[in-house]
Phi, psi and omega in degrees: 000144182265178196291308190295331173289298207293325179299291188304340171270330143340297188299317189297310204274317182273003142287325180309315173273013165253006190102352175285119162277112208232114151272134143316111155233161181255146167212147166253137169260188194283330170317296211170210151248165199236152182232109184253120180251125169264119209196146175258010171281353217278327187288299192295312190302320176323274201061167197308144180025043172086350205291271203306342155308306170334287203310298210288316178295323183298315198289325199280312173306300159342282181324312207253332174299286209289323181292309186234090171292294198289027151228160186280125203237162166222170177304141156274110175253140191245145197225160181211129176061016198079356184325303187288339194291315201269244166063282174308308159291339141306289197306320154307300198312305196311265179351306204263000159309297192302334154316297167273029154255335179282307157338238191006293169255002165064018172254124210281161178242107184314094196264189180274183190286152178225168175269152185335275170019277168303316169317285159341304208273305154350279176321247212308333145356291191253015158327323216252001159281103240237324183261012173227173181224120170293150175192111180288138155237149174125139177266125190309140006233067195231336180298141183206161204252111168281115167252125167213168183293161168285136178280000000 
């Protein structure tokens, strides 16, 4: 049995015993692997601004560490219903409106508080923005991404 069965059967029994009715799909990214639970359950796995998905993807790794030790792993990411897919794509737009605005009026722009996550996605977005620069500021969970131009 490979590494990708033994995961997706992993993830389907500890939701199954949490009480979830859950399909599994493996799909690969750029991350890695992404594991998408299709589920009508998705708002409860979800939580308010992703913490249980976080929460649910960390228990899964821990889960998955411990079961197949003696094999070689990388993080598992886990997504429900496309959440993070859509997410990702919100996020981009967002990064590169506010990218050109700050191009545009050279006045830096304050986005809202994000979670690591979000940050990141922010960060690598406008990385390929040669005249401008990110900088997280601010203490969790209050951290937020400043874009402003390079001097």
């Amino acid at each position: 049995m490979t590494k990708k069965p033994k995961t997706q059967l992993i993830i389907k029994e500890t939701l199954d015993k949490m009480g979830f009715n859950i399909e599994v799909e493996a799909i690969s990214t750029e991350q890695g692997e992404t594991f998408n639970i299709q589920t009508d359950d998705s708002s409860i796995l979800i939580g308010r601004g992703g913490e249980n998905l976080q929460a649910l993807q960390h228990i899964i790794n821990l889960i998955i560490y411990q079961q197949l030790a003696d094999e070689q792993l990388k993080k598992v990411f886990i997504d429900i219903n496309g959440y993070r897919q859509k997410q990702q794509q919100n996020l981009a737009s967002i990064a590169i409106r506010m990218a050109e605005q700050v191009s545009r009026h050279g006045r830096p722009e304050v986005l809202r508080p994000m979670t690591g996550y979000e940050r990141r996605a922010i960060h690598v977005q406008l990385a390929n923005y040669p005249d401008l620069v990110t900088e997280s500021i601010g203490q969790d969970p209050n951290r937020r991404i400043v874009i402003k131009k390079k001097r």
